[in-house]
py3Dmol code that shows the C-alpha trace and the ligand (Angstrom):
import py3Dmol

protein = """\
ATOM      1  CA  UNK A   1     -14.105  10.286  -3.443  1.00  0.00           C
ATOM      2  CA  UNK A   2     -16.019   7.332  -2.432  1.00  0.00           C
ATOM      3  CA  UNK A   3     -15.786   3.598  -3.453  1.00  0.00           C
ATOM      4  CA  UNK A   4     -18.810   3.750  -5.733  1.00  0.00           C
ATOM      5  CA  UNK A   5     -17.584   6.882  -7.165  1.00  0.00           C
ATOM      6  CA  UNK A   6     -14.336   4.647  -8.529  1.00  0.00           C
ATOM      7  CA  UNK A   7     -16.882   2.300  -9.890  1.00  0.00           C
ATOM      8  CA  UNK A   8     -18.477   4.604 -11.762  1.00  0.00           C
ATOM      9  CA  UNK A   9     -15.170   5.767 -13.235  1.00  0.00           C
ATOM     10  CA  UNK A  10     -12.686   3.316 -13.575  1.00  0.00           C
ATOM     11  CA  UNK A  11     -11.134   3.555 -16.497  1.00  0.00           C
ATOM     12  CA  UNK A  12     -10.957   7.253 -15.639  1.00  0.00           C
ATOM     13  CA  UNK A  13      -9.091   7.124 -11.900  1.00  0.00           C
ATOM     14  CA  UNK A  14      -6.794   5.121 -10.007  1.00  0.00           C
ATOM     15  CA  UNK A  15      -8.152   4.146  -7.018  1.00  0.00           C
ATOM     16  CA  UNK A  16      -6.353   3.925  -3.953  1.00  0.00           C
ATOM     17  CA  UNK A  17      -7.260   4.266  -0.201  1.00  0.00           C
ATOM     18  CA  UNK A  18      -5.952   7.229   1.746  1.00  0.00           C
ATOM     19  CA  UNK A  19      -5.547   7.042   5.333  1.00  0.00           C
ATOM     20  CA  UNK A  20      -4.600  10.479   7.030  1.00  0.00           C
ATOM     21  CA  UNK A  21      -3.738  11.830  10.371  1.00  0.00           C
ATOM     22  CA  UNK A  22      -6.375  14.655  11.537  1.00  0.00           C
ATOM     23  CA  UNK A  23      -5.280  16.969  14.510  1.00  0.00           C
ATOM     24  CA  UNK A  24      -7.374  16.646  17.539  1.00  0.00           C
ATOM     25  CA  UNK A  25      -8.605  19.992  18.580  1.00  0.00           C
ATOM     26  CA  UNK A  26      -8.350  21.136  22.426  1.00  0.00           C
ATOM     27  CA  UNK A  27     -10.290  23.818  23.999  1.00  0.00           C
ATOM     28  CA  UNK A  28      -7.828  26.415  24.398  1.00  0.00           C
ATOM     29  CA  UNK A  29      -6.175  25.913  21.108  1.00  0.00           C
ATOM     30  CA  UNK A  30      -5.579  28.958  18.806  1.00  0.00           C
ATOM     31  CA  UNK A  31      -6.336  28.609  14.943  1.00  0.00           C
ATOM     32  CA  UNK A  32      -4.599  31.658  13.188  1.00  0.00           C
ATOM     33  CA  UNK A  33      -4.822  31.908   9.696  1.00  0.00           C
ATOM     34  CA  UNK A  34      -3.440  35.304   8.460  1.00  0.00           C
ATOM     35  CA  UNK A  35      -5.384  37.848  10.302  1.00  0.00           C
ATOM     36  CA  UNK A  36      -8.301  35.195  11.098  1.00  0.00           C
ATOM     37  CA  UNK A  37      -8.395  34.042  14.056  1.00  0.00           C
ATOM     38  CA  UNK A  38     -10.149  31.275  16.899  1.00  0.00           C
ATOM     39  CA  UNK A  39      -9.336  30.555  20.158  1.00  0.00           C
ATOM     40  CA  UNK A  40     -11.025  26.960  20.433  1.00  0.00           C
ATOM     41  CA  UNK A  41     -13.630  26.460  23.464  1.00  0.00           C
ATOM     42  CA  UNK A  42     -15.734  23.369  24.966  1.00  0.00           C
ATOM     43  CA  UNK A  43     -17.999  24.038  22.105  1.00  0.00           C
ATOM     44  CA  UNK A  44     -16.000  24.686  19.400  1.00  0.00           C
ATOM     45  CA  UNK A  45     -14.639  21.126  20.567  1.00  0.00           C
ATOM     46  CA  UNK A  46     -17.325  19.139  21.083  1.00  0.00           C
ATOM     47  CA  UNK A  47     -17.998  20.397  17.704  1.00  0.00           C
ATOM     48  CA  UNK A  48     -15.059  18.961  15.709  1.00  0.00           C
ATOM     49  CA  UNK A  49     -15.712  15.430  17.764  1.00  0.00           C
ATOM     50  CA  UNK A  50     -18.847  15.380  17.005  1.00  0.00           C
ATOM     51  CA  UNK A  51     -18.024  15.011  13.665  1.00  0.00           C
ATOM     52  CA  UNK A  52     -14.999  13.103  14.844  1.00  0.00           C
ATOM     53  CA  UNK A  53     -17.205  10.290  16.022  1.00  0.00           C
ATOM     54  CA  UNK A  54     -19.564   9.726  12.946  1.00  0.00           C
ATOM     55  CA  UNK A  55     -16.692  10.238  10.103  1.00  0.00           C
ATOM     56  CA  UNK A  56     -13.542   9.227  11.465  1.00  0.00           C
ATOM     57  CA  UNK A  57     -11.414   7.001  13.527  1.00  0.00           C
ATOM     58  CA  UNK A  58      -9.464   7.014  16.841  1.00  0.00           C
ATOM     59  CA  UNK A  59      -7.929   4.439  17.700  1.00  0.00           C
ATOM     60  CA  UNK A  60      -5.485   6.739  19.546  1.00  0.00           C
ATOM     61  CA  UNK A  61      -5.015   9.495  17.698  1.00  0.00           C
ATOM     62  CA  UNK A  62      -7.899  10.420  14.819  1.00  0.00           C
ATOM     63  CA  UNK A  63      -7.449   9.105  11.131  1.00  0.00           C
ATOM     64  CA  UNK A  64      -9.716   9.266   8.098  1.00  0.00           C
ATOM     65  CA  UNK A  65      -9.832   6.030   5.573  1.00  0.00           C
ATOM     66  CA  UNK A  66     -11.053   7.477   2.160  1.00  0.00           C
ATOM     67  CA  UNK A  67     -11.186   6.453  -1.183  1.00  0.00           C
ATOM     68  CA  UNK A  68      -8.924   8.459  -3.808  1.00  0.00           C
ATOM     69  CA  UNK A  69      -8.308   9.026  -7.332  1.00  0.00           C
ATOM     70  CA  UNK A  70      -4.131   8.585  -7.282  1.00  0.00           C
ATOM     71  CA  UNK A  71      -2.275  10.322 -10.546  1.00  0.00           C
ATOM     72  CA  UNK A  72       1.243  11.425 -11.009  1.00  0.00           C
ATOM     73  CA  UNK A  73       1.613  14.800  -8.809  1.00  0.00           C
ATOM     74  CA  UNK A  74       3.804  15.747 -12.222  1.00  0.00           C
ATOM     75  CA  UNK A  75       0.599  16.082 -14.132  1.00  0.00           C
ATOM     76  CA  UNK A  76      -0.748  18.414 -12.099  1.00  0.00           C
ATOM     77  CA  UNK A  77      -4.802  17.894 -13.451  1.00  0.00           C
ATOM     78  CA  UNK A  78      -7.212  15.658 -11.966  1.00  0.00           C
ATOM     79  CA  UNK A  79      -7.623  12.771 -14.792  1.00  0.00           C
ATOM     80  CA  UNK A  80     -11.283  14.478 -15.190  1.00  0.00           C
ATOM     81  CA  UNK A  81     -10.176  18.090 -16.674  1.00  0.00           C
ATOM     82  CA  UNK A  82     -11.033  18.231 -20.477  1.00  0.00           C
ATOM     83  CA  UNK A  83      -8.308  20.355 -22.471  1.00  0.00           C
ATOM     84  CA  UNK A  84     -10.660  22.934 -22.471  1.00  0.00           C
ATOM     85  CA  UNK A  85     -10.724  23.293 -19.101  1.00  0.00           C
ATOM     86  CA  UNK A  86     -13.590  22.116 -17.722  1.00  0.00           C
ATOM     87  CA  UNK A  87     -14.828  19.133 -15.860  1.00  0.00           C
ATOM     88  CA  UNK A  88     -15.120  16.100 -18.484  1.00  0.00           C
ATOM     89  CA  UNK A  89     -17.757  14.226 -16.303  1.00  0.00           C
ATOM     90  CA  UNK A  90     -19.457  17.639 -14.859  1.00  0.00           C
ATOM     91  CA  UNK A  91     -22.941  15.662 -15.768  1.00  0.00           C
ATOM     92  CA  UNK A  92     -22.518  12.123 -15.583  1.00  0.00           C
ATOM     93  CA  UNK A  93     -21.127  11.217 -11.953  1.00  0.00           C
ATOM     94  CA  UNK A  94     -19.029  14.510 -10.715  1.00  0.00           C
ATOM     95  CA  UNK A  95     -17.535  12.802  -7.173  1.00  0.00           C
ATOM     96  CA  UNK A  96     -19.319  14.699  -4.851  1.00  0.00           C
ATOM     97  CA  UNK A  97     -16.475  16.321  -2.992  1.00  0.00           C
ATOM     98  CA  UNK A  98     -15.405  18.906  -6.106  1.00  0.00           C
ATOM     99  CA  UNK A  99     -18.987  19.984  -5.131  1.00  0.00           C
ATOM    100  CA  UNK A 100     -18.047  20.494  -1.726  1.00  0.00           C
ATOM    101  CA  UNK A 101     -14.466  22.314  -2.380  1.00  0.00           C
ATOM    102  CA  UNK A 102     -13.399  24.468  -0.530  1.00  0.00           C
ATOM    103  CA  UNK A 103     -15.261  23.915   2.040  1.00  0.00           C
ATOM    104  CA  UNK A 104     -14.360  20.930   4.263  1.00  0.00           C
ATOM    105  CA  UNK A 105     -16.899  18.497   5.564  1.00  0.00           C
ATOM    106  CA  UNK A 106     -14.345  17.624   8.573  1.00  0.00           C
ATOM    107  CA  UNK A 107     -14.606  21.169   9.901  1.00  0.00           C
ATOM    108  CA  UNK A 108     -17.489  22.544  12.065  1.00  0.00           C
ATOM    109  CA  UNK A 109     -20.100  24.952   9.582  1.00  0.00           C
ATOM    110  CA  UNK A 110     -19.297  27.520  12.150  1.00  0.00           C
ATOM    111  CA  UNK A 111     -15.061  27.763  11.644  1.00  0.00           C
ATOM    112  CA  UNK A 112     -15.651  26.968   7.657  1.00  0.00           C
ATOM    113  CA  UNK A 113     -14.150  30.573   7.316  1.00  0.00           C
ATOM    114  CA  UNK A 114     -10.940  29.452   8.569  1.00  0.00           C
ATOM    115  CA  UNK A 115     -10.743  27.018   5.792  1.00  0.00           C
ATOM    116  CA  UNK A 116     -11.434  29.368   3.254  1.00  0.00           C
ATOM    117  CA  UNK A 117      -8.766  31.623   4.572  1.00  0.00           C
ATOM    118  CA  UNK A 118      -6.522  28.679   5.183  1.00  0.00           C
ATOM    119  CA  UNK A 119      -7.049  27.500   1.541  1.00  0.00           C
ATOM    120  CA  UNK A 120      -7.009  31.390   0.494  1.00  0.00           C
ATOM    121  CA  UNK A 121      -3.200  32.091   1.335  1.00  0.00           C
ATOM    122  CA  UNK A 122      -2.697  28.260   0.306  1.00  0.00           C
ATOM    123  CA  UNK A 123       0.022  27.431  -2.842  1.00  0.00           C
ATOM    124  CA  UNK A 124      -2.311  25.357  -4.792  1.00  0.00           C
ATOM    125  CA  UNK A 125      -5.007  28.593  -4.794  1.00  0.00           C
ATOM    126  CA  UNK A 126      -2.223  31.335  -5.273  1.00  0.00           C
ATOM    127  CA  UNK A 127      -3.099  33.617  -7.971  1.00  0.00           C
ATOM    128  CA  UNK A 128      -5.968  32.090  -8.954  1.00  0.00           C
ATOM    129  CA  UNK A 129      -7.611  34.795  -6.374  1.00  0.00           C
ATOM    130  CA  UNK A 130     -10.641  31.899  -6.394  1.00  0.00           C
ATOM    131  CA  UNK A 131     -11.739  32.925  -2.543  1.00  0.00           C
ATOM    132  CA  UNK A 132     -12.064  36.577  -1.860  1.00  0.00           C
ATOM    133  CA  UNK A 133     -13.211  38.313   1.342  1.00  0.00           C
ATOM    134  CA  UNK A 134     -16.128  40.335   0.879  1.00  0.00           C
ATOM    135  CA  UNK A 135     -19.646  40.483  -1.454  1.00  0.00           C
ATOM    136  CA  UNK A 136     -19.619  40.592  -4.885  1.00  0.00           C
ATOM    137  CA  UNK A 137     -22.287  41.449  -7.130  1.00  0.00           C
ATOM    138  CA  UNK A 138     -21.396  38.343  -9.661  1.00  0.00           C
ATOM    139  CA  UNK A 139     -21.096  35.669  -7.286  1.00  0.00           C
ATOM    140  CA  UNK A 140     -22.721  33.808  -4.008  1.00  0.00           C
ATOM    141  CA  UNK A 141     -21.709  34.433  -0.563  1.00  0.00           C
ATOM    142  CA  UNK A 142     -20.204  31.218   0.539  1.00  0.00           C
ATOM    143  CA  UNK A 143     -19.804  31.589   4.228  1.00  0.00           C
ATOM    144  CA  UNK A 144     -21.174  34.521   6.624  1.00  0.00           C
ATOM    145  CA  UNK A 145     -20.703  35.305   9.958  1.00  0.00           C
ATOM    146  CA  UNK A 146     -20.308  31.749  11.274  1.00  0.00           C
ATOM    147  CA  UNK A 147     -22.635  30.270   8.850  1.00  0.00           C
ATOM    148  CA  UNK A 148     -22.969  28.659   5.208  1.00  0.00           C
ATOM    149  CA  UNK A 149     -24.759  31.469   3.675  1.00  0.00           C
ATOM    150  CA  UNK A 150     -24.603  29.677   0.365  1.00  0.00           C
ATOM    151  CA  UNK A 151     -27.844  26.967   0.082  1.00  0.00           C
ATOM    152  CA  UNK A 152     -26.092  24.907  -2.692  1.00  0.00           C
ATOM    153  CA  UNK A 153     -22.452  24.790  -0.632  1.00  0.00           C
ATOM    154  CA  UNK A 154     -24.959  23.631   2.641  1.00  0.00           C
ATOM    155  CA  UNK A 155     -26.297  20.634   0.915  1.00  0.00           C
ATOM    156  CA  UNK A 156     -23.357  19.407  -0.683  1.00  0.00           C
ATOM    157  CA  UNK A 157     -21.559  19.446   2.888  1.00  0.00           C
ATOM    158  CA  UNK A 158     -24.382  17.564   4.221  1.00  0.00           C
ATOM    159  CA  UNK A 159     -24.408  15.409   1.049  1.00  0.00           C
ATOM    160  CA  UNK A 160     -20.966  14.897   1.583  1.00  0.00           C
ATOM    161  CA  UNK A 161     -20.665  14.275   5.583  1.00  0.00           C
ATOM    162  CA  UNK A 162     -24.080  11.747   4.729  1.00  0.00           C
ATOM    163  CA  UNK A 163     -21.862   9.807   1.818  1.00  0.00           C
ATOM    164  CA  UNK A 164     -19.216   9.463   4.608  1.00  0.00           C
ATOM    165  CA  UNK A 165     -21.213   7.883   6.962  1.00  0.00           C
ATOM    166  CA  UNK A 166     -22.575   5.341   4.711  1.00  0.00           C
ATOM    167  CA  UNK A 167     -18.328   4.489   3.433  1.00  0.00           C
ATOM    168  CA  UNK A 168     -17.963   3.406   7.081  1.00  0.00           C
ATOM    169  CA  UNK A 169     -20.770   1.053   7.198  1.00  0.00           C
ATOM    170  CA  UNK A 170     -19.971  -0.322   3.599  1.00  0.00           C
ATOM    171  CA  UNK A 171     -16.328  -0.545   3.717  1.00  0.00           C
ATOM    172  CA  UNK A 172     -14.012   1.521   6.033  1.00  0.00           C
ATOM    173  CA  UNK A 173     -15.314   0.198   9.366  1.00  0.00           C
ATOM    174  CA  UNK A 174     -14.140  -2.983   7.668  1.00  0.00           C
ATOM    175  CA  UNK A 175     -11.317  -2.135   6.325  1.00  0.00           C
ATOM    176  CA  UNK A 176      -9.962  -0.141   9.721  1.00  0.00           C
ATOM    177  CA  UNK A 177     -10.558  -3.371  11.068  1.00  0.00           C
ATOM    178  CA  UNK A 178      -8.395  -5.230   8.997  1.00  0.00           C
ATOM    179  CA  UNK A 179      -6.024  -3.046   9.393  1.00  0.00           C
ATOM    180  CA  UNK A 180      -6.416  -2.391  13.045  1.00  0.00           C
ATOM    181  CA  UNK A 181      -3.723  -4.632  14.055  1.00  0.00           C
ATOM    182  CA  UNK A 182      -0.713  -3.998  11.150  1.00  0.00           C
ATOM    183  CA  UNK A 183      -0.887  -0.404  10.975  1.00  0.00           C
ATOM    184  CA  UNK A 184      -3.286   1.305  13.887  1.00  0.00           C
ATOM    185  CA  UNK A 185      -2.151  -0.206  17.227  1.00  0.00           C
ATOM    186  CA  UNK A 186       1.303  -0.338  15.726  1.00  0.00           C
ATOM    187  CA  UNK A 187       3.470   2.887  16.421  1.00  0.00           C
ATOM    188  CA  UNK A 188       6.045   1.882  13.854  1.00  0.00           C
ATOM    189  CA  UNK A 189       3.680   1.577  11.247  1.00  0.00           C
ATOM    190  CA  UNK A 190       1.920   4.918  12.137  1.00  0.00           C
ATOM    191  CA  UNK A 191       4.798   6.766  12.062  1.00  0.00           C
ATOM    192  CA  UNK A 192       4.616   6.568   8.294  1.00  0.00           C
ATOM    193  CA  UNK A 193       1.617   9.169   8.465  1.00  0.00           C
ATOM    194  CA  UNK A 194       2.924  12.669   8.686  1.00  0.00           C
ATOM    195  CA  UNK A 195       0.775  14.787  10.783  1.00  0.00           C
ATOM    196  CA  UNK A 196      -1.707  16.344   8.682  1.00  0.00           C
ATOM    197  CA  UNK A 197      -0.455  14.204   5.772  1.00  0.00           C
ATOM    198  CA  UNK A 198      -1.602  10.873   4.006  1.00  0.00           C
ATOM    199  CA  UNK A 199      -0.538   7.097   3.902  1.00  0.00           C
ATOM    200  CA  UNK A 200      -1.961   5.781  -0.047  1.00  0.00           C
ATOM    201  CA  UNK A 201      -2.619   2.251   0.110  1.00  0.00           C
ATOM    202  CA  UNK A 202      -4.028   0.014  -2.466  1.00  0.00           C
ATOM    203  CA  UNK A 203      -7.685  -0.156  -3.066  1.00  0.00           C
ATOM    204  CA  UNK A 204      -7.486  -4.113  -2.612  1.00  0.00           C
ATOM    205  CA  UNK A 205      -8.558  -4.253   1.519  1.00  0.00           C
ATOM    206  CA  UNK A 206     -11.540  -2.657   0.324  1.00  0.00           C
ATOM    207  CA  UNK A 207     -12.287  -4.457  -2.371  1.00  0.00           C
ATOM    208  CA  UNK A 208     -11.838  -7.542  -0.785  1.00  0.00           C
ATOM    209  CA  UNK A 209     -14.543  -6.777   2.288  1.00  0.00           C
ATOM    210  CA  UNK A 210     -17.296  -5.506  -0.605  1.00  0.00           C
ATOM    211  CA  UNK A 211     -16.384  -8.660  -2.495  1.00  0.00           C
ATOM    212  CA  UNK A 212     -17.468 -10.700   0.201  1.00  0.00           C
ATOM    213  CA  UNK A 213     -21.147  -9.396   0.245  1.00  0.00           C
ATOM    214  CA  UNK A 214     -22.483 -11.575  -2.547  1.00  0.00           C
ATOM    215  CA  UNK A 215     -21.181 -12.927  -5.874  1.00  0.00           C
ATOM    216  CA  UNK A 216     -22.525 -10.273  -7.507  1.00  0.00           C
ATOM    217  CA  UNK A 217     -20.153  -8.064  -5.376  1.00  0.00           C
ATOM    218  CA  UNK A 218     -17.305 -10.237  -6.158  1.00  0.00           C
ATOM    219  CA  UNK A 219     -17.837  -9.911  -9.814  1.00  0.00           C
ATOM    220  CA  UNK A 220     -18.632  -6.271 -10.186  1.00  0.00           C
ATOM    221  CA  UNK A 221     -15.264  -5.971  -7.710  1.00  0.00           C
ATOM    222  CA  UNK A 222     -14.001  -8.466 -10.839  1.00  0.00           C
ATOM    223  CA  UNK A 223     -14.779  -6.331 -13.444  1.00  0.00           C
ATOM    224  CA  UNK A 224     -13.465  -3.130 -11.572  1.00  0.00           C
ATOM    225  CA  UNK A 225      -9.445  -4.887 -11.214  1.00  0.00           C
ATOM    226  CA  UNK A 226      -9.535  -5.365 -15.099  1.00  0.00           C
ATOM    227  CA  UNK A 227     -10.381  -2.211 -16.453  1.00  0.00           C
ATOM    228  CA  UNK A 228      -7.447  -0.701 -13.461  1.00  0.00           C
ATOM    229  CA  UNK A 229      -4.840  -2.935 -14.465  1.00  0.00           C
ATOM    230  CA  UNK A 230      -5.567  -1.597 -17.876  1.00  0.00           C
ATOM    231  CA  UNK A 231      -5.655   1.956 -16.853  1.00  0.00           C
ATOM    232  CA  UNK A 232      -2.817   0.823 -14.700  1.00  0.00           C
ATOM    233  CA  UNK A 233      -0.924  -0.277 -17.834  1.00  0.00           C
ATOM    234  CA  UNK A 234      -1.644   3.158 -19.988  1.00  0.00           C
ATOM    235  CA  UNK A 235      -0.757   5.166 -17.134  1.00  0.00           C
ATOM    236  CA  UNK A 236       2.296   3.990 -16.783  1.00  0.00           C
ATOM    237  CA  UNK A 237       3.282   3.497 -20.395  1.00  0.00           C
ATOM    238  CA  UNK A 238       2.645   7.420 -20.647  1.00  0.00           C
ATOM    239  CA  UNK A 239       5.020   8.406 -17.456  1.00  0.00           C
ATOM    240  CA  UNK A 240       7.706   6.132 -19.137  1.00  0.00           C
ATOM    241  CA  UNK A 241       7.446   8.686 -22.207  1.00  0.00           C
ATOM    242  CA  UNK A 242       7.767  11.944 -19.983  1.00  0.00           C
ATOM    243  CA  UNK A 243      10.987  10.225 -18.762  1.00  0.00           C
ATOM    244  CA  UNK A 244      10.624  12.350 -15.557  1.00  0.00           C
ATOM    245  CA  UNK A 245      12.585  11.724 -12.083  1.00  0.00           C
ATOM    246  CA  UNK A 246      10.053  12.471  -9.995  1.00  0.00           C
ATOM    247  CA  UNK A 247       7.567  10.091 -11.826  1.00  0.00           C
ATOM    248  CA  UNK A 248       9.698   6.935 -10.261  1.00  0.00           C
ATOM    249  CA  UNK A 249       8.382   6.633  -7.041  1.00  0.00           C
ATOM    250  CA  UNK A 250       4.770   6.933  -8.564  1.00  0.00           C
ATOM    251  CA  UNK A 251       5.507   4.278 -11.000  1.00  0.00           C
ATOM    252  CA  UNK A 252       6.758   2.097  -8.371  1.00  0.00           C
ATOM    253  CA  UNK A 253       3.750   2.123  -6.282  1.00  0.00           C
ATOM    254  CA  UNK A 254       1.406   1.913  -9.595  1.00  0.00           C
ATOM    255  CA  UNK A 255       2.867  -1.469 -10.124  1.00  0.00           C
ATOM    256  CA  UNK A 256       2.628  -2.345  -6.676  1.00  0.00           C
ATOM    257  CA  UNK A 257      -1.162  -1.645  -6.841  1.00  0.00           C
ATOM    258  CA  UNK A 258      -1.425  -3.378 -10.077  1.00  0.00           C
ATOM    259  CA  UNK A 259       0.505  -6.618  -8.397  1.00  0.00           C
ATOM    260  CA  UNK A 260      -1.924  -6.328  -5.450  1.00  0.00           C
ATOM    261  CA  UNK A 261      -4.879  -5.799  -8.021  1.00  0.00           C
ATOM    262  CA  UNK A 262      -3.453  -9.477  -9.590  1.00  0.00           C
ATOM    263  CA  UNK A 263      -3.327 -11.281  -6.125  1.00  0.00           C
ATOM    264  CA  UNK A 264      -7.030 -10.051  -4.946  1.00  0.00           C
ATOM    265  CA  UNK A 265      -8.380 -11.173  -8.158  1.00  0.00           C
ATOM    266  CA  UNK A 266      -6.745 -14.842  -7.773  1.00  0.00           C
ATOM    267  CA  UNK A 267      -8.079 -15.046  -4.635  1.00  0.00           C
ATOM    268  CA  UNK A 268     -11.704 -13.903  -5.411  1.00  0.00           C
ATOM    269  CA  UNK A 269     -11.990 -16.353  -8.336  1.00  0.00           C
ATOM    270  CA  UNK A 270     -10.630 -19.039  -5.447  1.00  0.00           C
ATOM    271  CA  UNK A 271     -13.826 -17.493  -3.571  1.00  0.00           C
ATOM    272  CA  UNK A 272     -16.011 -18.120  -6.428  1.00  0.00           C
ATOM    273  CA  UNK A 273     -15.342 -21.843  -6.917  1.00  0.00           C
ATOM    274  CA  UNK A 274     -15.511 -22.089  -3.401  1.00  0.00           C
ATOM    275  CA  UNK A 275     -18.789 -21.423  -3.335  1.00  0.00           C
ATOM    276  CA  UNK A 276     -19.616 -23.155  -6.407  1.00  0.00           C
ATOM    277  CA  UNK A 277     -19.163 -26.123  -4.250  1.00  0.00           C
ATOM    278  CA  UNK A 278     -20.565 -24.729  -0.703  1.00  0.00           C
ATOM    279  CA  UNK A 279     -23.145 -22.616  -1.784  1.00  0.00           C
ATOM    280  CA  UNK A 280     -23.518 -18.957  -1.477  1.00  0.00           C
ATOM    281  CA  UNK A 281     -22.534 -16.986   2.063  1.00  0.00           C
ATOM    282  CA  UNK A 282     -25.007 -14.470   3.436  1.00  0.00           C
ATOM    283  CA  UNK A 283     -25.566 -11.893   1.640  1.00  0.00           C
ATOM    284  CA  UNK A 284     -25.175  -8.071   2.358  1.00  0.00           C
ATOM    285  CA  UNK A 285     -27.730  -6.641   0.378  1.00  0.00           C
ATOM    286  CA  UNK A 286     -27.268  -2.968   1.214  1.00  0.00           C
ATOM    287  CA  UNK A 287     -23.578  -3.586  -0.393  1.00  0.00           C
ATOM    288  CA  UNK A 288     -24.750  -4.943  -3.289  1.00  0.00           C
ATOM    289  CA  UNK A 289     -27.326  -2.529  -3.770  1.00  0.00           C
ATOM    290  CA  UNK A 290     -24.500   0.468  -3.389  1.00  0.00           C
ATOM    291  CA  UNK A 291     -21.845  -1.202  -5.485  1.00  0.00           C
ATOM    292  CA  UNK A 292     -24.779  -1.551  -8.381  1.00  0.00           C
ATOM    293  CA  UNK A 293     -26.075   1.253  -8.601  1.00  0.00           C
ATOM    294  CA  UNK A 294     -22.504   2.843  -8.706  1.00  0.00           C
ATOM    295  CA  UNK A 295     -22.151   0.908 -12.382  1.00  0.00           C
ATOM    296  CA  UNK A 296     -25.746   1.339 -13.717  1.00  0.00           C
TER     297      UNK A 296
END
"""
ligand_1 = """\
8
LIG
S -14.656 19.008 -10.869
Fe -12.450 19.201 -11.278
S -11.459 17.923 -9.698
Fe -13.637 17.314 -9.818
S -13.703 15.584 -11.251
Fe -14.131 17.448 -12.418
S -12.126 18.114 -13.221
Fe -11.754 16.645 -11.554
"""
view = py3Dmol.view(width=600, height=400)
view.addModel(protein, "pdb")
view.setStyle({"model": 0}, {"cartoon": {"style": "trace"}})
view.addModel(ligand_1, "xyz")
view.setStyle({"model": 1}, {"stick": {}})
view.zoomTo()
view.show()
């Protein structure tokens, strides 16, 4: 998701940020998925950094920063699917990236079949037989011979490689630098990022550099903290019902974000009768302008 998608639901998802470790890709290299195959050249390369360069970060080795919705794995739904199984905010502020699914807006257009076979054989899409090989009278052709054949599925990937851009220049630039000395030049701290797997952090770095745009930033950022230490709350009052092992470690690191949610908010009412006194910093407008129109 992105930040201002969390804004425009939060009393609906957690927010957290997810920071994950993406394999770089050599010429040479051989992507087999079942009986679909690619033997990676200069191209196919340049390709992948290409997209490398204007979505992701490499301080080393390549890591996304994203926003997330974070739920208990036990539940098994996104907090979005209505009981009768479809999506409970289909027309008022979808995130973006369900439009994009399967398809994924790290991988070159031209290997998206991969993906689709990749997701295909995958556990989460067994049985649902979702992504077939072939055409079908009743629905679209999604990819075709190296290409997005489907016009819809085209402009949501640029749609959602555009939305990316514009996180790094309101919030994960900032936010990698923060954290550039802590976790990315530190090998210790990497290590906690499986290859091809995820480190969740709380929201709260982020916040804090979109906070710092203007004081309408810091309020709206305000605002957000309450209703998740709410949602927080309810979330957590539910998993303590299912009285389920595996929801532990979740809970634990709920509370964590909601004590991290407390701290930020001290310190950006601190910031706010700071400047009571000092007068108002500089502002970033096109911040201000993304964070409101998130909550219109
Ligand atoms: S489309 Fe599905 S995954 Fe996306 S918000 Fe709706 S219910 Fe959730």
């Amino acid at each position: 998701m992105t930040l201002a998608e969390l804004f425009r639901h939060p009393d609906r998802f957690i927010g957290c940020i997810a920071i994950g470790r993406v394999a770089r890709r050599r010429p040479g290299e051989r992507l087999r998925v079942g009986r679909h195959e690619a033997l990676l050249d200069e191209a196919d390369c340049a390709a992948f950094d290409g997209l490398a360069e204007t979505l992701l970060y490499r301080p080393g080795d390549t890591f996304s920063i994203v926003a997330q919705g974070f739920d208990y794995p036990s539940l098994a739904r996104c907090p979005a699917l209505a009981d009768d199984g479809r999506c409970a905010i289909h027309l008022k502020g979808k995130p973006l990236t369900c439009e994009v699914v399967p398809l994924d807006p790290l991988v070159p257009d031209h290997l998206q079949h991969l993906v689709l076979a990749e997701r295909g054989d995958s556990a989460v899409y067994a049985g649902s037989a979702c992504i077939q090989e072939g055409t079908r009278d009743d629905l679209a052709l999604l990819v075709d011979e190296g290409r997005i054949a489907d016009l819809h599925a085209q402009h949501a990937l640029a749609r959602r490689r555009r939305a990316l851009e514009e996180e790094r220049s309101i919030w994960t630039q900032a936010v990698f630098d923060a954290l550039r000395a802590e976790l990315f030049d530190s090998p210790a701290a990497l290590a906690r990022i499986p290859p091809g797997g995820f480190l969740t952090i709380s929201l709260v770095p982020a916040l804090l550099s979109v906070a710092a745009a203007s004081a309408r930033c810091r309020a709206l950022c305000i605002d957000y903290i309450d209703s998740q230490l709410a949602l927080i709350e309810r979330c957590i009052a539910q998993a303590l019902t299912r009285r389920r092992l595996d929801d532990r470690p979740v809970t634990q690191q709920l509370r964590g974000f909601a004590n991290a949610y407390r701290h930020a908010k001290a310190r950006l009412f601190d910031a706010g009768t700071l400047e009571k006194d000092h007068g108002e910093p500089a502002a970033r407008p096109d911040i201000e302008a993304y964070l409101s129109s998130a909550v219109q």
